[in-house]
SEZA-896034 format. One record per residue: x, y, z of N, C-alpha, C, O, CB in turn. Coordinates in steps of 0.2 Angstrom, whole numbers, plus 5000, padded with zeros to 4 digits. Glycine has a CB too. Layout:
N
XYZXYZXYZXYZXYZ/...
***
This chain:
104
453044214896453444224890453044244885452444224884453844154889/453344284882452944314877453044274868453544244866453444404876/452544274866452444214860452544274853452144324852451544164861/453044254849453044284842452544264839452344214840453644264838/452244304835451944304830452444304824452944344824451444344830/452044244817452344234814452144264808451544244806452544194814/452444314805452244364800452744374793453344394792452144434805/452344344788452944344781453044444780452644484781452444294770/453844424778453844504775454044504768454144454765454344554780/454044564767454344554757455044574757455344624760453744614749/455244534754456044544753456144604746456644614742456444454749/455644654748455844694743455644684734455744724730456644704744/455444634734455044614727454144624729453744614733455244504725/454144654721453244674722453044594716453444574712452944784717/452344574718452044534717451744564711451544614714451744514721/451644574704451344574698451044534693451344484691451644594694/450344554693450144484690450144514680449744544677449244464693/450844474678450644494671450744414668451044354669451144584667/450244454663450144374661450944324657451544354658449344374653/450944274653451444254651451644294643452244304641451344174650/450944304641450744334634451044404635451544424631449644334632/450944444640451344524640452044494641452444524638451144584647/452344454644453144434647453244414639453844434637453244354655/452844384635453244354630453144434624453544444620452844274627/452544474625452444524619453244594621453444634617451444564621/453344594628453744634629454544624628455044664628453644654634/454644544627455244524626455244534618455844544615455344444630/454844524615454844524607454944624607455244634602454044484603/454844664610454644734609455444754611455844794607454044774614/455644714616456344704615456844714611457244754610456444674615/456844634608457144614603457144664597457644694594456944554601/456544674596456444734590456744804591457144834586455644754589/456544834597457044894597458044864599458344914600456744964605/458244814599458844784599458844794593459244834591459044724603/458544754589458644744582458944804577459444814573458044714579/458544854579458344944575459144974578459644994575457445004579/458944964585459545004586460344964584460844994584459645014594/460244904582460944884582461044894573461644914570461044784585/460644874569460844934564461145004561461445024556460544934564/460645034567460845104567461645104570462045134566460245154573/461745064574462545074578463045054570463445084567462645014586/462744984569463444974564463345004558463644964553463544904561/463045074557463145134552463545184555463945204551462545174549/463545194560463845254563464645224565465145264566463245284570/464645154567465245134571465745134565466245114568465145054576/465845144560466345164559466645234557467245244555466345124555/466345274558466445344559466645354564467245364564465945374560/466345344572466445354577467145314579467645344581465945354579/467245224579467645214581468345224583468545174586467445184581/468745264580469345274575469345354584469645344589469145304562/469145384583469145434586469045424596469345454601468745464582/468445374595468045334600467845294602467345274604467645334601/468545264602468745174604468445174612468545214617469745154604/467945104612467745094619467345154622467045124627468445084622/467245204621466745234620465945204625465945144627466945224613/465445234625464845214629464445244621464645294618464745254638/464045214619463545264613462645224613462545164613463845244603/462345294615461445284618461245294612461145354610461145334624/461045234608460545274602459945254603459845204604460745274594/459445304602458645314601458545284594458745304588458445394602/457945234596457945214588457645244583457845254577457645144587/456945284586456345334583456445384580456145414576455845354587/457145414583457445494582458245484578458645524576457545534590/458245414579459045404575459645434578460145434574459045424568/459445464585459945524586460245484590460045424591459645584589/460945494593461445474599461545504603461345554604462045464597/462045474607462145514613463045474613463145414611461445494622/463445504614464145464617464645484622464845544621464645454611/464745454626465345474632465845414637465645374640464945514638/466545434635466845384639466545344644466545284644467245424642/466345374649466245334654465445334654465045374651466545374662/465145254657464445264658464045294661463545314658464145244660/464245314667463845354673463845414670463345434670464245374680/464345444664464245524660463645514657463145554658464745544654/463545454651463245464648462345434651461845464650463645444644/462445384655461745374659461345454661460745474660461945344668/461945504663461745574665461645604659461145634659462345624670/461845594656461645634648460845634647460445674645462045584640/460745564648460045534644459745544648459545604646459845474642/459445534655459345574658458945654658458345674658459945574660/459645694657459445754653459245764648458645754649459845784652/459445774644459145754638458245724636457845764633459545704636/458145654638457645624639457145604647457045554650457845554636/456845694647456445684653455745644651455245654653456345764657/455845614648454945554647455245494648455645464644454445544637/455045474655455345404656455045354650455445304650455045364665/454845354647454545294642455245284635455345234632453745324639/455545364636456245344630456445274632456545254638456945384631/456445254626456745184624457645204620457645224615456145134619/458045194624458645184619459145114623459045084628459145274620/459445114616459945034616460845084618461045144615459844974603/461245044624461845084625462145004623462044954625462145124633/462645044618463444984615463844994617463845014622463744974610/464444984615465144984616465345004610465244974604465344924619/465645064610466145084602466945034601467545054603466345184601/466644954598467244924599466944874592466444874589467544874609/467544844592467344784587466744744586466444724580467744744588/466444734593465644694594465144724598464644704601465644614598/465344794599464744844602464644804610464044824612463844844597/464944774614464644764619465444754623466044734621464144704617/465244764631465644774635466144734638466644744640465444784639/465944674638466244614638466044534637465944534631466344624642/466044474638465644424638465444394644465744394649465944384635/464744354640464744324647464644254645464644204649464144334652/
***
C-alpha cells in the first residue's frame, strides 16, 4: 500500500509581509483620494445628473478629469484605455442622489 504524503497547498493567497504601519499608511492614502474625489463628484453631479441618472462616473483626482458610461464593464474598458499606467488611481460613483450603487 502506497503511503500519502502530506503536503500543504496554497489556496491561491500569496503570503506578504507588510507591516501594520503600511496596511494603516495605505488605508489613510485611501481615504484621502475618496475624500478629493468625492468632492470633485459633488461639483460635477449636478450637471451631469439630470441627463445621467444612475450613470457609472471615474474621476481622477490629480487631473480632475472624468470618465462616464451607463454600464460598468464600458466604463472599466474606458479606463483601461485611456489610463495604460497601472498606478492610476481613480474613485467610480454612481450619478444618483448618494453617488453609490447600493447599500450595505
Amino acid at each position: 500500500m502506497t503511503q500519502l504524503s502530506k503536503t500543504s497547498r496554497s489556496r491561491g493567497w500569496r503570503k506578504c509581509n507588510v507591516t501594520p504601519e503600511e496596511i494603516n499608511l495605505r488605508q489613510v492614502q485611501r481615504q484621502e483620494l475618496g475624500a478629493r474625489c468625492r468632492t470633485i463628484f459633488e461639483r460635477l453631479r449636478p450637471q451631469l445628473i439630470d441627463n445621467h441618472y444612475n450613470w457609472f462616473i471615474a474621476i481622477d483626482a490629480e487631473s480632475e478629469n472624468y470618465l462616464i458610461d451607463p454600464k460598468l464593464e464600458a466604463l472599466l474598458e474606458q479606463i483601461r484605455t485611456r489610463y495604460t499606467n497601472p498606478d492610476a488611481k481613480l474613485t467610480i460613483f454612481r450619478l444618483n442622489e448618494i453617488g453609490a450603487c447600493g447599500t450595505i
